[in-house]
N, C-alpha and C positions, 0 to 999 in steps of 0.2 A: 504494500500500500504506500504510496506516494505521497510525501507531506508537503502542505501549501506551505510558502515562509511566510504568506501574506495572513497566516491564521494558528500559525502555532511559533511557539516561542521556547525559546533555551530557560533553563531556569536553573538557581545556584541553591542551596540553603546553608548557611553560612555561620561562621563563631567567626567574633571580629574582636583581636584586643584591640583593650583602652591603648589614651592617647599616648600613656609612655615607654608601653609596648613597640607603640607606633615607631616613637620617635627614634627610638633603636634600631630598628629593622630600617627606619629608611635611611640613616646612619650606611650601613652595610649598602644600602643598594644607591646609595649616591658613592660609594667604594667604587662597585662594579663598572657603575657607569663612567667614572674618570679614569680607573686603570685598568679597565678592559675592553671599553667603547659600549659597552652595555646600555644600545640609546634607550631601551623599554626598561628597565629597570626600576628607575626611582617613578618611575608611572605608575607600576603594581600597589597598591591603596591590598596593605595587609590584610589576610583574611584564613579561616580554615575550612575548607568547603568539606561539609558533611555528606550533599548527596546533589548531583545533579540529574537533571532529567528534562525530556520535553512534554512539552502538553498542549494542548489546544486553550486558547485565554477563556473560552467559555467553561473550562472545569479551574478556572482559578480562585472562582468564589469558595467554589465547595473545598477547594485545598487550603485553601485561609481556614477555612473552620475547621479541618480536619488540624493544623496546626497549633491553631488559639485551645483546641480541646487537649492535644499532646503535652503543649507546657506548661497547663496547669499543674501538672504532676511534678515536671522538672524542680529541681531545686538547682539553683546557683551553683558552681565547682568553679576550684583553683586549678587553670592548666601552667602550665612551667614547660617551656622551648628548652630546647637542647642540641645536640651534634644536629652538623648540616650531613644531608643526604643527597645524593644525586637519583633523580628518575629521567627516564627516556620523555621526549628527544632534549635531550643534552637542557635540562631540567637542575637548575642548585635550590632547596631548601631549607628551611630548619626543620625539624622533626620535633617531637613529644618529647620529653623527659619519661612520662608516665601516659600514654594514651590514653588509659581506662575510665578516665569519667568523661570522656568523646566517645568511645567507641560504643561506651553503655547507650548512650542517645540514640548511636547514629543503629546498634543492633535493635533496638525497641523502633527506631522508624522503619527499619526495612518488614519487623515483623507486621508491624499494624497500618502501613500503607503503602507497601511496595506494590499492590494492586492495585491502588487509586493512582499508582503516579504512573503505570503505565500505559500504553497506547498499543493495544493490540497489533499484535503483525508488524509492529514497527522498532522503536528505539528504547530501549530499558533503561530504566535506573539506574544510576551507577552510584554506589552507595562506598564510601570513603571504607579504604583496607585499613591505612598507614594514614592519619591525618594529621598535617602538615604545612606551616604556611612557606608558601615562593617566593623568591628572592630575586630568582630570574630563571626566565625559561624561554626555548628555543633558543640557543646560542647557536652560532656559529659553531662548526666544530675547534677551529684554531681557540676564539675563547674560552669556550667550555673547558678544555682541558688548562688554559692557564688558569682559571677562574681555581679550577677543581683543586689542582695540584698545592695552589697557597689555600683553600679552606677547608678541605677535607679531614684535617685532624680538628679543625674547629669548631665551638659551639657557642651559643646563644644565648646567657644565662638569665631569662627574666623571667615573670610571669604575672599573671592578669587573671581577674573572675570573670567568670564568664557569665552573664547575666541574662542572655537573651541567646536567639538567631534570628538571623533578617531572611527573609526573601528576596531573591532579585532576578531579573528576567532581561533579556534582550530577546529582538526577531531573529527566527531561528536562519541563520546561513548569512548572518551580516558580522561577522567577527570584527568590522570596521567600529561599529557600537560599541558602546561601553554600556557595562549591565547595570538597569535602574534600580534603586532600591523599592520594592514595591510594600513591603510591610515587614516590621520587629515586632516579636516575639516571645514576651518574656519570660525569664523562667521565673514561675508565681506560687510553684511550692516552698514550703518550709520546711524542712527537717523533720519536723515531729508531724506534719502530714503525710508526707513521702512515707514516715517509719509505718502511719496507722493505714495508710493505703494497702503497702505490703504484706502487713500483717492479715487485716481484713482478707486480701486475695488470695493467700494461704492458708485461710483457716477452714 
């Protein structure tokens, strides 16, 4: 089945540290960009993408509600960066210190709506393995490898709550766009909710 661009859209769901998370990581890619020519670089607006997918904009209402209904349960968590990773094509990151309070999210999203986010016959969910925010990607190969060879023993040592995810979309096959924010998300449990939720659900 063949998707229109003119009626379905790309979509991100995202964990975005605060501002001085931020200002670190662009630290490093204002790095790349002066001693590697890395021109996209310091463009990348930090982010850890949990689950991408496409969809038709007419099922976007009902995924907002499926979402606002998800994070009522979430509770806030402390994520903490660490060692850079390399992933294909010629891809540098920071990586997790501890993935597991991302990965918990992103495993409870794939189970309770990896149905709704697909498009029969068509393009799947890609739901985050390794989550991770980029530094720069698509390099060059001549940069990639000098980029690599100085950061590869290195790491990133901060970390940030994570309070929310946002939504964001762009038209699907215009990689020219930059993706909007279309709605945050926040995480609106508390601790001793989450604890009587689970309990309740195990009993």
């Amino acid at each position: 089945m063949g998707l229109d661009s003119g009626q379905f859209y790309e979509y991100l769901l995202v964990v975005s540290p605060d501002w001085r998370v931020n200002l670190q990581i662009a630290k490093v890619q204002q790095h790349f960009t002066r001693h590697y020519g890395c021109r996209f670089a310091n463009q990348l607006k930090p982010h850890i993408v949990l689950v991408s997918f496409v969809q038709h904009l007419s099922a976007e209402k009902y995924i907002i509600k499926h979402f606002e209904r998800f994070t009522r349960t979430v509770t806030p968590r402390i994520i903490e960066t660490g060692t850079f990773a390399s992933t294909p094509p010629h891809c540098i990151s920071a990586g997790l210190k501890d993935p597991g309070p991302l990965t918990e999210i992103i495993t409870d999203l794939r189970m309770k709506y990896e149905k709704q986010l697909k498009i029969p016959g068509a393009v799947k969910p890609v739901f985050a393995g390794a989550p991770h925010i980029i530094i720069a990607d698509n390099l060059p190969e001549e940069q990639f490898e000098q980029a690599w060879n100085d950061w590869q023993e290195a790491s990133l040592d901060c970390s940030f709550k994570a309070k929310e995810m946002l939504l964001m979309r762009r038209e699907q096959g215009v990689s020219t766009n930059g993706y909007q924010l279309i709605k945050s998300f926040p995480f609106a449990a508390t601790s001793y909710s989450r604890h009587t939720q689970l309990t309740l659900f195990h009993s």
